[in-house]
C-alpha angles and dihedrals in degrees: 000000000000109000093246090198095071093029083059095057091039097054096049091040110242147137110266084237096050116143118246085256095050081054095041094058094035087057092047083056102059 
């Protein structure tokens, strides 16, 4: 199984030690 963790960062594009609000405006985005 794909280790979705990684797969997660990597499919919105951001650093593995992004911040909740880096994610945040990475996933509104897509």
């Amino acid at each position: 199984m794909a280790d979705t963790k990684r797969d997660y960062y990597e499919v919105l594009g951001v650093e593995k030690n992004a911040t909740a609000e880096e994610i945040k405006k990475a996933y509104r985005k897509k």
